[in-house]
N, C-alpha and C positions, 0 to 999 in steps of 0.2 A: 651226464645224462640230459638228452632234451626235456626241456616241458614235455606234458602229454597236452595237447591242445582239443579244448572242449569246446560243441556248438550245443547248444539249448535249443530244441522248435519246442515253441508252448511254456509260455514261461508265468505259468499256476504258479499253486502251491508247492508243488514239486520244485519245479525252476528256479522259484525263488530262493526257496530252502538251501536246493545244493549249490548255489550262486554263493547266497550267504556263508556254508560251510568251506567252501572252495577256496574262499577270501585266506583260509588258514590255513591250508593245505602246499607242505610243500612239493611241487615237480608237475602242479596241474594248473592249467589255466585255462579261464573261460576267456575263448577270443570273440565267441558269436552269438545275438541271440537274435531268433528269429519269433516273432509275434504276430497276429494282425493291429496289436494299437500300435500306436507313436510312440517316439524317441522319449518325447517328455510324461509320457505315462511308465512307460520302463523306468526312467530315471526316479520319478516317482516314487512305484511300486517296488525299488530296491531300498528305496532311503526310508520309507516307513513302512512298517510290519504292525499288525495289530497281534501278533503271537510271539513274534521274535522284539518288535522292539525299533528302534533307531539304529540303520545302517551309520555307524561312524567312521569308517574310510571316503573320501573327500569325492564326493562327483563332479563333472564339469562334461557338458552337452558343447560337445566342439561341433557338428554339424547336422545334418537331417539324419544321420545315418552312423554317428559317432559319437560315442561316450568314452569318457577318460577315468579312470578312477584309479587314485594313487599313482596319477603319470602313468598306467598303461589303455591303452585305448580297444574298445571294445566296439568290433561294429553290429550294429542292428537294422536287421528288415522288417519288412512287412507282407511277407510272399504266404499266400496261403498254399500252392502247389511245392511240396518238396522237391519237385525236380526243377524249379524256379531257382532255388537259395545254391547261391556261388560255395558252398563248400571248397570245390576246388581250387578256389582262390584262396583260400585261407588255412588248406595245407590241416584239415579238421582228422582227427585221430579218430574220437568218438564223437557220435550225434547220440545225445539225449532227446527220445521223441517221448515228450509227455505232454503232447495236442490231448492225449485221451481217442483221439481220431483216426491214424492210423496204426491200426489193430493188428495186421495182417503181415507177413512175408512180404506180400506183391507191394502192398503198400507203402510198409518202409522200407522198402528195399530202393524206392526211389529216392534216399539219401544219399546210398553208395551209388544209385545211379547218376545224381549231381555232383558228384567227389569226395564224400566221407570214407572210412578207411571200415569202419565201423558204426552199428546203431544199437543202441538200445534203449529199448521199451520198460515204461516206467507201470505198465500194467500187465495183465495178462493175457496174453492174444486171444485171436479167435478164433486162432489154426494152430496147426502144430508147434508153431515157431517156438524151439527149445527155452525153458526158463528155467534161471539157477539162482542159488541160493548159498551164498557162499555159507562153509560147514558142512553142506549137507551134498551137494549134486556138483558145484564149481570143478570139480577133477574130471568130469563128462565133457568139460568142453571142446570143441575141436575146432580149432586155430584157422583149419582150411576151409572147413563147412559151414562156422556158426559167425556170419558177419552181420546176421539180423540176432538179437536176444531178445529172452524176454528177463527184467529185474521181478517179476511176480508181483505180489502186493502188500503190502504191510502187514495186512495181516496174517499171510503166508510165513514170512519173515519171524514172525511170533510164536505161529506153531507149531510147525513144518519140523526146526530145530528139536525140538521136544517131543516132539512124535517119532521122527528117527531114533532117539537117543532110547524113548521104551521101546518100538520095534526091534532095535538092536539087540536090545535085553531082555527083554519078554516075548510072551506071545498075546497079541491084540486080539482080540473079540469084534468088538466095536469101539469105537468113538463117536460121542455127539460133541458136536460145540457151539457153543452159545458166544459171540462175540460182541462187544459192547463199543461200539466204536462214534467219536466224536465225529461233528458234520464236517462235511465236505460241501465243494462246489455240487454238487445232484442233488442236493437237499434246497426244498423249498422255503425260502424265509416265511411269505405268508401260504396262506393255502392255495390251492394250485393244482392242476393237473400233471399226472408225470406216465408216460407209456411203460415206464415198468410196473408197474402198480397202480393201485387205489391210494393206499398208505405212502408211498413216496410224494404224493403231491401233496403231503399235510404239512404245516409249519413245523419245523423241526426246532424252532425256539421255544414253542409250547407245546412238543409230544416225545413221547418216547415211541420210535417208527419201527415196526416191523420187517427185516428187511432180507433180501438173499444176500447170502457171503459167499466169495470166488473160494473161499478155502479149499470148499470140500471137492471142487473142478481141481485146483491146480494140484493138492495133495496128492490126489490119485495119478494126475500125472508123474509128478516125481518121487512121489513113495508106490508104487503102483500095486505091489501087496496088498495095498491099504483101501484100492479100488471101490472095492464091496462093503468097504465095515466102518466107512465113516458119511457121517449126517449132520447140517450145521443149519443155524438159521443167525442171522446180525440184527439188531439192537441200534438203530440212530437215537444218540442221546443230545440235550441242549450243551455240549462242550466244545469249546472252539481246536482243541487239540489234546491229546494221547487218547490214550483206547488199552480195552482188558479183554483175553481172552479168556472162558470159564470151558476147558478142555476134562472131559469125563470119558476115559476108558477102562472099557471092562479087559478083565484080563483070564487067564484060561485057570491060572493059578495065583493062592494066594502070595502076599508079599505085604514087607511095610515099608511104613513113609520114610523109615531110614535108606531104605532101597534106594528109592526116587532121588533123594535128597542127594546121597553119598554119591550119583552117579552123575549127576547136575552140577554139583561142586567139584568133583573131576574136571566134567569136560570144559566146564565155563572157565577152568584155569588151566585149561591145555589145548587140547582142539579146537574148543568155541572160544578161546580168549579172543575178547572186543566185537563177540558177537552173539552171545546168551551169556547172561547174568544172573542173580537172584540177588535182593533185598530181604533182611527179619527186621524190619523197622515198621510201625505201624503209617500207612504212607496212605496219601490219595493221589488221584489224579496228577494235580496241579505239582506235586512232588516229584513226578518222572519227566516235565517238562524238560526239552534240551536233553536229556541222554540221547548217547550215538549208540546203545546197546540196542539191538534189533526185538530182544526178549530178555524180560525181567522177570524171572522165575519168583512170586510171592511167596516167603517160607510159612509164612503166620497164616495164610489164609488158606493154603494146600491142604487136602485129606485124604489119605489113602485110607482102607476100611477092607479088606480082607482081600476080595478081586477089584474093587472099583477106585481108580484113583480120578480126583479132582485137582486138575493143575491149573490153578492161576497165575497170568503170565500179562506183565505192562509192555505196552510199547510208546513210542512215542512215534504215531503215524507220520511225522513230520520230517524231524529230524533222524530218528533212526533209520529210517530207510533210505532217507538222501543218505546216510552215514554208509549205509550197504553198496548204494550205488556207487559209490567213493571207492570201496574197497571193489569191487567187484571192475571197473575200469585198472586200477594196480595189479588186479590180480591177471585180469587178460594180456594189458601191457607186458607182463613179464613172460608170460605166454607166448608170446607175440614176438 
């Protein structure tokens, strides 16, 4: 079987992450990365990590536009127009677009229109552009029609799983969720103005931010049931990385936490294996660092109570979801 050969535009947090994970992954390889900085900012921003750590595979900057690492060589531009970057030079399977920029069909679609075979979106569009989630929606996909995706959003990835699993089994009322999620690039170190808010332009080293969560946009799209009867608000906390969802639905009837529990512990070791989990260890944050599990189902800190279940659920914004995106490229390839 060939490689699947991978191009990166936007190489964030995202970029980096699945760059780093890729390094380990057999039958996939990053041939491309496109950015607006330089060669030796890339080379950089791979070899040291303030969340992961010291890149220890060997780099070497062979030219303005080429890096070598562990003897294979990887080219890098500087094109801010995707229909600029030589994809079709480089024979690219998937395009990972995580500019954050473009959002849209029209817009990444000018990846395949420079030579990509496919693109996917490391957030949630701002059009219809279909987004999956593997376990939950990935069997919707279609091979002829879907060459732009969307991967959804981490926090999606955390809930989404678990919400399917009691819609399946219950009947839903409402959901509110409350998401606790570490900062990101959008968050202001000092204070600062931000056009989504008042509260977003605040130091998120010294606040706990009030914020909107795409959850309850994308659930609706792909649990569509769920339309009407779920409400969320997010929580920027001072943490450089993982995140907790605190998921509260009411249900029509009663039920107990063995319900919940006994049907999470199924799928996590059958249909969600290596992509919903659960942990009974008394754990923090800092403790879920580095899981490629998309959701960590908390047993200790869960409540069910007659109709209203509280499911607490970790992720790791970082790595879990570059882990999703991993899977979610294997899963189209075989598709494919």
């Amino acid at each position: 079987m060939n490689n699947i050969r991978i191009g990166i535009n936007g190489f964030g947090r995202i970029g980096r992450t699945l760059f780093r994970l890729l390094q380990n992954t057999n039958n996939i390889e990053v041939v491309l990365i496109n950015d607006i900085v330089d060669i030796n900012r890339i080379a950089y921003a791979i070899k040291y990590d303030s969340n992961h750590g010291l890149f220890k595979n060997n780099i070497k900057i062979i030219s303005d536009n080429i890096l070598n690492i562990n003897n294979k060589n990887i080219f890098c531009y500087q094109y801010s127009d995707p229909l600029e970057i030589p994809w079709y030079k480089h024979d690219i399977d998937f395009v990972i677009e995580s500019t954050g920029l473009f959002l849209t069909q029209k817009d990444a679609y000018k990846h395949i229109k420079s030579g990509a075979n496919n693109v996917i979106i490391t957030s949630p569009p701002k059009d219809n552009t279909p987004m999956f989630i593997m376990g939950v929606n990935n069997m919707l996909y279609n091979k002829n029609n879907d060459k732009v995706i969307s991967n959804s959003s981490c926090t999606s990835h955390c809930v989404i799983p678990l919400l399917k699993l009691v819609n399946d089994n219950f009947n839903i009322k409402q959901v509110m969720i409350t998401t606790i999620n570490s900062a990101t690039a959008s968050q202001n170190i000092i204070d600062g103005y931000s056009y989504k808010s008042f509260c977003d332009g605040r130091s998120v080293l010294q606040n706990i931010i009030p914020s909107f969560t795409n959850v309850v946009q994308t659930t609706s799209k792909i649990i569509p049931e769920l339309a009407d009867k779920i409400h969320g608000i997010s929580f920027r906390v001072p943490t450089p990385q993982v995140s907790i969802a605190d998921i509260n639905i009411l249900l029509d009837d009663n039920i107990s936490y063995k319900d919940i529990y006994n049907i999470i512990y199924k799928e996590s070791n059958t249909n969600l294996k290596n992509i919903l989990g659960y942990i009974n260890d008394d754990v923090t944050s800092i403790d879920i660092k580095g899981n490629t599990l998309v959701s960590i189902f908390d047993v200790k800190n869960s409540i069910v109570k007659n109709k209203i279940c509280k499911l607490i659920s970790w992720y790791d914004n970082e790595t879990g979801y570059s882990y999703s995106l991993i899977n979610l490229i294997k899963y189209i390839k075989e598709i494919n």
